[in-house]
N, CA, C and O atoms as a Tinker XYZ file with bonds, in Angstrom:
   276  protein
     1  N    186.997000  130.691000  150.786000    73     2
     2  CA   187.465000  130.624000  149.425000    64     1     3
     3  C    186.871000  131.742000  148.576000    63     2     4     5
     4  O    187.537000  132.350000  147.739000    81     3
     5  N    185.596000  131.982000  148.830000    73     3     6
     6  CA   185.207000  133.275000  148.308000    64     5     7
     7  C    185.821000  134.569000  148.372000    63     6     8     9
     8  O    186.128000  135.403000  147.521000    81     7
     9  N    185.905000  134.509000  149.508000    73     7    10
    10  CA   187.126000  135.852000  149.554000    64     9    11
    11  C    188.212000  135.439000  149.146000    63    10    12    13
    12  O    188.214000  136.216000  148.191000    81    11
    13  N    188.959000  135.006000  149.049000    73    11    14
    14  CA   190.328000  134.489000  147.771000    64    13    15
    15  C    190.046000  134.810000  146.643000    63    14    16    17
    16  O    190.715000  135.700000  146.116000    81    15
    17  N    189.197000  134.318000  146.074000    73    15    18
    18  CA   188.499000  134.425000  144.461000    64    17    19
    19  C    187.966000  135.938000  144.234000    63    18    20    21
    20  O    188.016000  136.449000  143.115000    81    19
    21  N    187.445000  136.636000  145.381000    73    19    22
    22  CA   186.748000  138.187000  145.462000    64    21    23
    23  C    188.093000  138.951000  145.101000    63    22    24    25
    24  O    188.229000  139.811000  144.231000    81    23
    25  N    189.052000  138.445000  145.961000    73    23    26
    26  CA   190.538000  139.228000  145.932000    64    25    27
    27  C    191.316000  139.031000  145.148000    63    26    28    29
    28  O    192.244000  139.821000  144.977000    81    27
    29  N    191.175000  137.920000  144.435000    73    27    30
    30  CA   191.984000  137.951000  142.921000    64    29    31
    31  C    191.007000  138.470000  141.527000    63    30    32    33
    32  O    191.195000  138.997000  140.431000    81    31
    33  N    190.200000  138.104000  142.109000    73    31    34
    34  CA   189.416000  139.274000  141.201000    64    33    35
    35  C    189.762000  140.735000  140.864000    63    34    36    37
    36  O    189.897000  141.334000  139.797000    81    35
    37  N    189.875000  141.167000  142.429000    73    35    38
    38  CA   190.245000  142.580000  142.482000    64    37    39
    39  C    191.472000  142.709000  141.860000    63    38    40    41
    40  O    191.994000  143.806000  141.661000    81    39
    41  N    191.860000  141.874000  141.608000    73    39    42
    42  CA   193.378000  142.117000  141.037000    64    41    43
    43  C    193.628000  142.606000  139.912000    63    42    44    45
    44  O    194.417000  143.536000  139.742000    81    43
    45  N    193.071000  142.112000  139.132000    73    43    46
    46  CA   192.578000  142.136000  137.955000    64    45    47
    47  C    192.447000  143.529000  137.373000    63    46    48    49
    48  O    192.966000  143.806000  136.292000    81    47
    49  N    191.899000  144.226000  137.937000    73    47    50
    50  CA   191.391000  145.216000  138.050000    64    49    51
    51  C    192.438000  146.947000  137.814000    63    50    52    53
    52  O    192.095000  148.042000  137.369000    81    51
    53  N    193.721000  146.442000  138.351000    73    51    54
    54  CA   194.166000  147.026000  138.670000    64    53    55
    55  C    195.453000  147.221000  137.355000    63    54    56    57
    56  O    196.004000  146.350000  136.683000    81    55
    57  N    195.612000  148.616000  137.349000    73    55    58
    58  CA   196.222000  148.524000  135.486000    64    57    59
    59  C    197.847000  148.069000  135.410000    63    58    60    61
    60  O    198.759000  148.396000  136.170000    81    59
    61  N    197.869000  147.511000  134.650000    73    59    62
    62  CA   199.003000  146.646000  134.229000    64    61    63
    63  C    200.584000  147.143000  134.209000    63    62    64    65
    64  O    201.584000  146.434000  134.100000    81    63
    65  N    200.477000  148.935000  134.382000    73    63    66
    66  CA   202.136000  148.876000  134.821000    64    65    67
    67  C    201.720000  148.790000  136.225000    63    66    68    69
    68  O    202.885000  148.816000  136.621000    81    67
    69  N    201.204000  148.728000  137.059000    73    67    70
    70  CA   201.302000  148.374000  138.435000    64    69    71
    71  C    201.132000  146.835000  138.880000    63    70    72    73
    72  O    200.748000  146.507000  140.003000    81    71
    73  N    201.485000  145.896000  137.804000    73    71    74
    74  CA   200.916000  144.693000  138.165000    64    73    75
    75  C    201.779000  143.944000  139.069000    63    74    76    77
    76  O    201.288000  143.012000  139.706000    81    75
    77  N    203.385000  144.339000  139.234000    73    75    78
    78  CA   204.338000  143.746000  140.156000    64    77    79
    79  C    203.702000  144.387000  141.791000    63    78    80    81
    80  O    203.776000  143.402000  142.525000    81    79
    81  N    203.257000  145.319000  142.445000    73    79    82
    82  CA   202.863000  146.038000  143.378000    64    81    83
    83  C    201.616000  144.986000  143.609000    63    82    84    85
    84  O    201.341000  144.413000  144.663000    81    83
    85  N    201.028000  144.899000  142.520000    73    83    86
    86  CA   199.776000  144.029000  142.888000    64    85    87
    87  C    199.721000  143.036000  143.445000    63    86    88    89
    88  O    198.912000  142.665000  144.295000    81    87
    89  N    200.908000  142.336000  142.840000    73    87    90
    90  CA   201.535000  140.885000  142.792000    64    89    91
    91  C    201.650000  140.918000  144.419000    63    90    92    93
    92  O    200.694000  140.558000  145.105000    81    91
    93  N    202.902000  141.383000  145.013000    73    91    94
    94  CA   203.365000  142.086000  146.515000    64    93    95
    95  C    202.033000  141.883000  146.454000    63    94    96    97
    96  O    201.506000  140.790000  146.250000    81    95
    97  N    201.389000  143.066000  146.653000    73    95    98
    98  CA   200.218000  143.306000  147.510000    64    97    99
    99  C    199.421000  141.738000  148.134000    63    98   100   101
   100  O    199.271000  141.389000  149.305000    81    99
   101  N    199.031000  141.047000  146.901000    73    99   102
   102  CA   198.338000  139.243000  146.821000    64   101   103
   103  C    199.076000  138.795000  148.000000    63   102   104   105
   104  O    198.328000  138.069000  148.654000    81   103
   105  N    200.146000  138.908000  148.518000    73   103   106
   106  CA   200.548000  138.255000  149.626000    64   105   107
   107  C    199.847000  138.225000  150.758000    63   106   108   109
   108  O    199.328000  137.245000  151.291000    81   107
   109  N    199.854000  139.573000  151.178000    73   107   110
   110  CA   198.807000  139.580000  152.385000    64   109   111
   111  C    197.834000  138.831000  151.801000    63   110   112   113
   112  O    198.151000  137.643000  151.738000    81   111
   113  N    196.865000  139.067000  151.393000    73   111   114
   114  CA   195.360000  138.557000  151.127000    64   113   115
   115  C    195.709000  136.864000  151.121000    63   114   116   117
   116  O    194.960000  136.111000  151.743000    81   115
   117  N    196.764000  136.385000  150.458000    73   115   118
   118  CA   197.119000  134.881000  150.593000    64   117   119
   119  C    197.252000  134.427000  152.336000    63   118   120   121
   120  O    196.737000  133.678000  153.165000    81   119
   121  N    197.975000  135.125000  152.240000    73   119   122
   122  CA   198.327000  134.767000  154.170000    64   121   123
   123  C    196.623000  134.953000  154.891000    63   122   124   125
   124  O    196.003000  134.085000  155.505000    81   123
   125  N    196.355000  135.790000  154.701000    73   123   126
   126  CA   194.918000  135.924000  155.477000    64   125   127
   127  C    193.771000  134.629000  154.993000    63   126   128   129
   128  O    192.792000  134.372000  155.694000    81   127
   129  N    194.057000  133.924000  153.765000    73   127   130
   130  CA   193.349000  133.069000  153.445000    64   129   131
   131  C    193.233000  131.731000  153.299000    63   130   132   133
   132  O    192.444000  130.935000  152.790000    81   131
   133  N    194.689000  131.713000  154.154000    73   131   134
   134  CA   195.456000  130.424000  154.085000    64   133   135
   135  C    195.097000  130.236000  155.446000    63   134   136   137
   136  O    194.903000  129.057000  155.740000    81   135
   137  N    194.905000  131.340000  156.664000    73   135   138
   138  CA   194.896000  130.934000  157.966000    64   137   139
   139  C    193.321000  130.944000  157.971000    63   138   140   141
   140  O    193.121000  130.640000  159.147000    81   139
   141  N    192.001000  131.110000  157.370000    73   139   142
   142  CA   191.371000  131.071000  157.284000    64   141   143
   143  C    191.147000  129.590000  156.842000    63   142   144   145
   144  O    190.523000  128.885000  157.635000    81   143
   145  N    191.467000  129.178000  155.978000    73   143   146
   146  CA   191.597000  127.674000  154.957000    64   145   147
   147  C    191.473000  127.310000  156.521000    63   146   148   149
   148  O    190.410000  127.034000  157.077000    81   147
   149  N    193.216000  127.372000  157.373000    73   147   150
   150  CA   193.578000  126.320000  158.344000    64   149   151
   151  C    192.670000  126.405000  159.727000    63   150   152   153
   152  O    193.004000  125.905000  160.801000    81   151
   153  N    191.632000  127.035000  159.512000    73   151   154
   154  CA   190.718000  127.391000  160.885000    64   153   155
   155  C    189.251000  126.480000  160.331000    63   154   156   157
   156  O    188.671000  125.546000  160.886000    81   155
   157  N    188.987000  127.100000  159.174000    73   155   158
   158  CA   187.631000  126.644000  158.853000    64   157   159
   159  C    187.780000  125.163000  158.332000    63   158   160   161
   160  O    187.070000  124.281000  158.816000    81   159
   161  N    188.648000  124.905000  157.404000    73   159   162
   162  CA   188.758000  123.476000  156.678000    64   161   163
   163  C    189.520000  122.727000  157.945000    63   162   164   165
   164  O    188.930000  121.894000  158.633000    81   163
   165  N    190.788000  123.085000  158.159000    73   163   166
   166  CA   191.922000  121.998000  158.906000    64   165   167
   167  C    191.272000  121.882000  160.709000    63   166   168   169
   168  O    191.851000  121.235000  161.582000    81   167
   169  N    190.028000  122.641000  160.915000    73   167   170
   170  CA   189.763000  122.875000  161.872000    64   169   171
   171  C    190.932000  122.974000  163.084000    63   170   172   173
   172  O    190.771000  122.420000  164.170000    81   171
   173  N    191.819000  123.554000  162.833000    73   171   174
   174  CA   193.181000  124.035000  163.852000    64   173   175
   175  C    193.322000  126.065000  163.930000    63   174   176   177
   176  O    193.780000  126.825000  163.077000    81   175
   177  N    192.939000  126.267000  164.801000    73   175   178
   178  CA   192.702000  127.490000  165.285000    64   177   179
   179  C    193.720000  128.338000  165.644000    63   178   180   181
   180  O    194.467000  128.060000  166.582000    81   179
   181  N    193.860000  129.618000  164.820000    73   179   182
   182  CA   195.004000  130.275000  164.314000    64   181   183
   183  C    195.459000  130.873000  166.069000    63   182   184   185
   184  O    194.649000  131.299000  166.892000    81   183
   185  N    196.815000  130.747000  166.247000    73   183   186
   186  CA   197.076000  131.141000  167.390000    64   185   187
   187  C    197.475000  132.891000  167.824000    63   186   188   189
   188  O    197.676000  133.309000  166.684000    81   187
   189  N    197.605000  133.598000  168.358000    73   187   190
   190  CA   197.782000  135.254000  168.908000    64   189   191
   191  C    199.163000  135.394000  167.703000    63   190   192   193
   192  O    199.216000  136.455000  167.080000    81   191
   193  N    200.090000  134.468000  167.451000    73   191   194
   194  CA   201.344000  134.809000  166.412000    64   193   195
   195  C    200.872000  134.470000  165.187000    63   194   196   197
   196  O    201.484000  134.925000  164.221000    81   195
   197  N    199.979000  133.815000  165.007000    73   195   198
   198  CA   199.104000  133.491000  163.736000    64   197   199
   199  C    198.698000  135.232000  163.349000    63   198   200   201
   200  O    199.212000  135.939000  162.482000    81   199
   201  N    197.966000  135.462000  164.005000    73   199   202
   202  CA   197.140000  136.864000  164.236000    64   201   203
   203  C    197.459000  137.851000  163.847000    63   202   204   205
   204  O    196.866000  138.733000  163.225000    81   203
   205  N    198.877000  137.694000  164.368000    73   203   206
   206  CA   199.382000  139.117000  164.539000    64   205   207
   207  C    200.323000  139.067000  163.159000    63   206   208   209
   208  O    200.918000  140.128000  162.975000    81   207
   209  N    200.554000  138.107000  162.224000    73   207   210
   210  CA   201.316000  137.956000  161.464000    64   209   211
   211  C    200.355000  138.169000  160.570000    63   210   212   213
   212  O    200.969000  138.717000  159.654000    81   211
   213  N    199.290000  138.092000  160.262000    73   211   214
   214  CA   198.457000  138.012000  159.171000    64   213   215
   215  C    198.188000  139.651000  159.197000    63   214   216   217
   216  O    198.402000  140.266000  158.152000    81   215
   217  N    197.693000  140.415000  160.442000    73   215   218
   218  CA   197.613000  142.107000  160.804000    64   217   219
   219  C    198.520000  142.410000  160.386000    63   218   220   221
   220  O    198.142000  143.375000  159.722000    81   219
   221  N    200.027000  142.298000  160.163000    73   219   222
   222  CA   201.041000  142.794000  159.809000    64   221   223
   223  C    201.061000  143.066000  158.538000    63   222   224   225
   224  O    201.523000  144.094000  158.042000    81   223
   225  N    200.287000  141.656000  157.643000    73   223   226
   226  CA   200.639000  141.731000  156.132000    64   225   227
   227  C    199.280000  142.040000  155.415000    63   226   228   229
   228  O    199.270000  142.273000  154.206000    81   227
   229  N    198.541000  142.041000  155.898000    73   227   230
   230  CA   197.212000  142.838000  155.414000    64   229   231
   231  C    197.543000  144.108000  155.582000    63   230   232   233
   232  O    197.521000  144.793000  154.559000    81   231
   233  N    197.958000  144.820000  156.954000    73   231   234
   234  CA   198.434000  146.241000  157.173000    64   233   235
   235  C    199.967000  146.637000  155.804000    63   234   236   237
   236  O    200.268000  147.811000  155.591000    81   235
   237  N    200.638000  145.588000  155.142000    73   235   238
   238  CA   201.020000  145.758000  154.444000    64   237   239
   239  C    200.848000  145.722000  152.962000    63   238   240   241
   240  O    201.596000  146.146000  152.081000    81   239
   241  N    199.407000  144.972000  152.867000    73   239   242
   242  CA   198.859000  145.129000  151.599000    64   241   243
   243  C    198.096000  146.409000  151.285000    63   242   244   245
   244  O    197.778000  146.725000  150.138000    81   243
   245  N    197.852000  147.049000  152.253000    73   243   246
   246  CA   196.875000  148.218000  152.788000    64   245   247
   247  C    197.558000  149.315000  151.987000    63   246   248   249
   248  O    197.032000  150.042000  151.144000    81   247
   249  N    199.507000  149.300000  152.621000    73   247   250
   250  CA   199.879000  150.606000  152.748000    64   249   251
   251  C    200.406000  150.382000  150.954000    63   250   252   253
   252  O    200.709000  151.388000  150.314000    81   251
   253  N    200.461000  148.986000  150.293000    73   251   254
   254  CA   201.229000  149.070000  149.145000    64   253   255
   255  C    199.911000  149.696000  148.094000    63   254   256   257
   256  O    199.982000  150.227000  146.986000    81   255
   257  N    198.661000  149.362000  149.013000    73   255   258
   258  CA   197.938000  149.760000  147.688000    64   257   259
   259  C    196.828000  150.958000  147.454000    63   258   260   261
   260  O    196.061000  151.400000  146.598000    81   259
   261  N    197.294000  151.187000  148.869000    73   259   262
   262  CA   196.479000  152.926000  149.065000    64   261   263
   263  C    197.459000  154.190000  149.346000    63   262   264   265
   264  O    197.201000  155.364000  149.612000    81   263
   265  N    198.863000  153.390000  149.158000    73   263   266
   266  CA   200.243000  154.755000  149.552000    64   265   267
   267  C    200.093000  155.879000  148.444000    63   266   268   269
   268  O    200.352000  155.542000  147.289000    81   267
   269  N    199.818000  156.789000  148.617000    73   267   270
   270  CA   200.096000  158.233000  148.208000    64   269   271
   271  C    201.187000  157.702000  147.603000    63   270   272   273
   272  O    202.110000  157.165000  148.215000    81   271
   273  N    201.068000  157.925000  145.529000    73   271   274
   274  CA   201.743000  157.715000  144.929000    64   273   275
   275  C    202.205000  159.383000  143.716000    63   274   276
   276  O    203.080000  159.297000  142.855000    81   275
């Protein structure tokens, strides 16, 4: 949960005509913290399509918020 709260923090941060990009961006970091929630709290252990779906959208929060603009 800390890292949820670290990452909306960061959000914050970030100046206000870019706040729809930001928005996008929060997805990944949600997905990564939701399968985290369901590992540590729900004790049910994220499976290889779990994995690879969360790499996908972190690798897509990555490119929305470090792309050469």
């Amino acid at each position: 949960m800390a890292r949820a709260r670290h990452g909306a923090w960061l959000l914050t941060l970030i100046d206000t005509t870019a706040a729809g990009r930001a928005y996008a961006a929060y997805g990944g970091i949600y997905i990564a913290a939701s399968l985290t929630w369901l590992w540590i709290v729900e004790d049910v252990r994220p499976d290889r399509w779990d994995l690879s779906g969360v790499a996908l959208a972190v690798a897509g929060t990555v490119v929305i918020l470090a792309g050469a603009r």
